[in-house]
C-alpha positions in Angstrom: 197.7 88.0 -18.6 200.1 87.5 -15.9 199.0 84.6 -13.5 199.4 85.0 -9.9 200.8 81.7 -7.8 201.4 80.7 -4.5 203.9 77.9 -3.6 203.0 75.5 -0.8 206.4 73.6 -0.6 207.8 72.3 2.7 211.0 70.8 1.6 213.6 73.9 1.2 215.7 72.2 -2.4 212.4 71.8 -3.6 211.0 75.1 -3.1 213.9 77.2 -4.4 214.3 74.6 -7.6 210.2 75.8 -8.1 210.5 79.0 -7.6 212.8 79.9 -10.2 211.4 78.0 -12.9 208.6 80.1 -12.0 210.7 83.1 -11.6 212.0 83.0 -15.3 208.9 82.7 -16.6 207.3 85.8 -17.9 203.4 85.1 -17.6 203.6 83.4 -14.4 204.1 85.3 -10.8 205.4 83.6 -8.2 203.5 85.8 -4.7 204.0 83.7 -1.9 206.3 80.6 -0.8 204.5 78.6 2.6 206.2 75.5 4.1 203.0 74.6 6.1 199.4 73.9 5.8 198.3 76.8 8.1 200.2 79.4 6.4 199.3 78.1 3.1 195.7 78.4 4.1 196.1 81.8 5.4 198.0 83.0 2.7 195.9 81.9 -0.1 193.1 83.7 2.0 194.6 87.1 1.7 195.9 87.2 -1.4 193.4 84.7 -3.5 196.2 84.2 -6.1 195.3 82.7 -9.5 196.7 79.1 -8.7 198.5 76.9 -6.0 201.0 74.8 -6.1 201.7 72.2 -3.6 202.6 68.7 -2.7 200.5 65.7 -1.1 202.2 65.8 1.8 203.1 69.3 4.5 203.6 70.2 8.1 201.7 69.6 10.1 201.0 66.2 9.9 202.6 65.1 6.3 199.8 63.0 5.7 197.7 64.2 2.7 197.3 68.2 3.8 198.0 68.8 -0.2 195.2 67.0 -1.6 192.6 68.2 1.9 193.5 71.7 0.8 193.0 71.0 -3.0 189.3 69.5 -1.8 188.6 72.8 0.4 189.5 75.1 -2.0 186.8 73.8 -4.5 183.9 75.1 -2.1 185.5 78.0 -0.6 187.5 79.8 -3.9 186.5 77.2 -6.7 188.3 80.1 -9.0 191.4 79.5 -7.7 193.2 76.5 -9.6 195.6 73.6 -7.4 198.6 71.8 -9.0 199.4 69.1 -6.8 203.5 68.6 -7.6 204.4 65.2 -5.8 206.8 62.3 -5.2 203.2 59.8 -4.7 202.0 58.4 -7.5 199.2 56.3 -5.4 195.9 56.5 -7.5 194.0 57.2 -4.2 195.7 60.6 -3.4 194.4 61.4 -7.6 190.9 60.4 -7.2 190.9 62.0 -3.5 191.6 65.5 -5.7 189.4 64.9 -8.9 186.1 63.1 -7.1 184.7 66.9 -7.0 185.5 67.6 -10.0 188.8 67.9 -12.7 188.3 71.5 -13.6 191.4 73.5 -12.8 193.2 70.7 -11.4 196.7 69.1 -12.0 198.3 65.9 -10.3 201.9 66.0 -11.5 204.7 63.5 -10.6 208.0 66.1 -9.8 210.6 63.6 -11.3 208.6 64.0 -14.7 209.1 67.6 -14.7 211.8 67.7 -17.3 211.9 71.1 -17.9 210.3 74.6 -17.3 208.1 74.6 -20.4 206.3 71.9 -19.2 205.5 72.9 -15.7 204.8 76.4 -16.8 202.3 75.0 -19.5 200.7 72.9 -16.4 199.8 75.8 -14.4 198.6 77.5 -17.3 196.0 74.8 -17.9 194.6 75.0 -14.6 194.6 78.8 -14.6 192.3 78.2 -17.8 189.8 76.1 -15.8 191.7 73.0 -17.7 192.6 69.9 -15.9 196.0 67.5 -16.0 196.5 64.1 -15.0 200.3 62.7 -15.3 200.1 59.3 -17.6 201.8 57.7 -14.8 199.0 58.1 -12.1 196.3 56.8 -15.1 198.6 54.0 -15.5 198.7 53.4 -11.8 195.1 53.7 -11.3 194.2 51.6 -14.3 196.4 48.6 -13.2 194.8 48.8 -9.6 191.3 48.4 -10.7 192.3 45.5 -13.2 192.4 42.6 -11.7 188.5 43.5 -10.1 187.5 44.4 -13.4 187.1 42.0 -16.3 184.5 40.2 -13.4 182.6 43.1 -12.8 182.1 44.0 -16.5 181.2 40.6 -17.4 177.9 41.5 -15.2 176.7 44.7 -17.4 174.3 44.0 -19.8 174.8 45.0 -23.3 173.3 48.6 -22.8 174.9 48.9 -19.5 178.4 48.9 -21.3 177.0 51.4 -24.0 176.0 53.8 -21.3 179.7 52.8 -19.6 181.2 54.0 -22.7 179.3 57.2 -23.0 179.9 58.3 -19.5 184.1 57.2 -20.0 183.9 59.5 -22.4 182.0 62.3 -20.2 178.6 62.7 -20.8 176.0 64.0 -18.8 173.1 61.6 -18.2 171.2 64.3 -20.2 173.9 63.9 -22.9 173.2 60.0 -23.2 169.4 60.0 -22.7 169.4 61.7 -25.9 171.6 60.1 -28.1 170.3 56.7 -27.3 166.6 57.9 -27.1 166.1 57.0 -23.5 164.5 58.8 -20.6 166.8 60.5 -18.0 165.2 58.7 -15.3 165.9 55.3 -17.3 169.6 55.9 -17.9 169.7 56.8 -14.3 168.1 53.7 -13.4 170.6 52.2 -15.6 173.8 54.3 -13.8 172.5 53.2 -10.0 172.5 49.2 -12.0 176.1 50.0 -13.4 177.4 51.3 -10.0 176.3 48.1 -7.6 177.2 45.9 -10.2 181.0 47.3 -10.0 180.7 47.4 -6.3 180.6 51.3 -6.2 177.4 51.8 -4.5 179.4 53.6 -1.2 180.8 56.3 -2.8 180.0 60.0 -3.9 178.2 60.0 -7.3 180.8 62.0 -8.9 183.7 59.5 -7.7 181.4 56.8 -8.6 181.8 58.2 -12.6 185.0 58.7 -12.7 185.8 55.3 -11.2 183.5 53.6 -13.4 185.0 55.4 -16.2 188.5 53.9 -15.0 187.0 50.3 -14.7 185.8 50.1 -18.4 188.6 52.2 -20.0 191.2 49.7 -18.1 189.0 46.7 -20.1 189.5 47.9 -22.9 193.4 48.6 -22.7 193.8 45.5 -20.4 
């Protein structure tokens, strides 16, 4: 199956290096090229392609358009994939596009791109409703939360840090209520305890997991 893209690329080098990577790749169709937010937008509108690629930053305000767009996209064409291709490894821009959800979504550093194969197998992934974080971001956002972690974790009781572990490793509360014979209403009792106690009680419950996640994986590598 041939899958359809559209490139949201503002830097000219940059969008002619993509586009024929994509170009010599037989599965993958490269529809549209846009060097700005509005005619990305518009674009990916009319044609609802299979996946979009674009960077963190475009016209008009190179600020984080990429990543806004990614977020959009979920409610409005949650069928269409984003592969965020960037120069920013900041761990705020890769939580900003997973706190919704990491279904069809990649954050990809462009100067680890080392060949075609491996940006073609990216956008695959996504098309598949996969998901693709580079090591280097999970690196980055691992050693940001370190230093706040080993004092926070020290605070979870013993079946606070078994329910850490099971939702690390991405279980739904139903998922852990049976395999350690609770209630759903007690391991969420136990989740809201988790969250204050690592100082996550502001933000959106999905964020919430997958920074908690973060906090207890970077404890056990750290």
């Amino acid at each position: 199956m041939t899958i359809r893209v559209v490139l949201g690329e503002d830097s000219y080098l940059a969008s002619e290096g993509i586009a024929r990577v994509l170009e010599r790749t037989d599965d993958l169709d490269l529809v549209a090229m846009c060097s700005d937010l509005d005619a990305l937008e518009k674009t990916v509108a009319d044609l609802t392609p299979d996946v979009v690629l674009t960077d963190v930053r475009m016209p008009p305000t190179n600020s984080d358009e990429g990543v806004r767009f990614a977020t959009g996209l979920r409610a409005s064409h949650p069928e269409i994939g984003v592969v965020v291709l960037t120069h920013h490894s900041e761990p705020t821009y890769a939580m900003a596009l997973l706190e919704e959800g990491s279904d069809r979504r990649a954050y990809v550093l462009k100067e680890r791109v080392t060949n075609a194969t491996s940006l073609a197998e990216i956008v695959r992934v996504v098309a598949s409703g996969g998901s693709y974080v580079d090591p280097a971001v999970v690196e980055e956002l691992l050693r940001a939360t370190r230093s706040r972690e080993q004092a926070h974790l020290d605070q979870l009781t013993p079946r606070e840090l078994e329910i850490l572990a099971l939702i690390a490793e991405g279980r739904s509360n139903s998922a852990i209520a049976g395999k350690l014979f609770l209630t759903k209403r007690a391991v969420e009792r136990h989740i809201n305890n988790i969250f204050t106690k690592l100082a996550l009680g502001d933000s959106e419950d999905v964020s919430r997991r997958v920074m908690a996640a973060l906090l207890y994986l970077s404890g056990k590598t750290g």
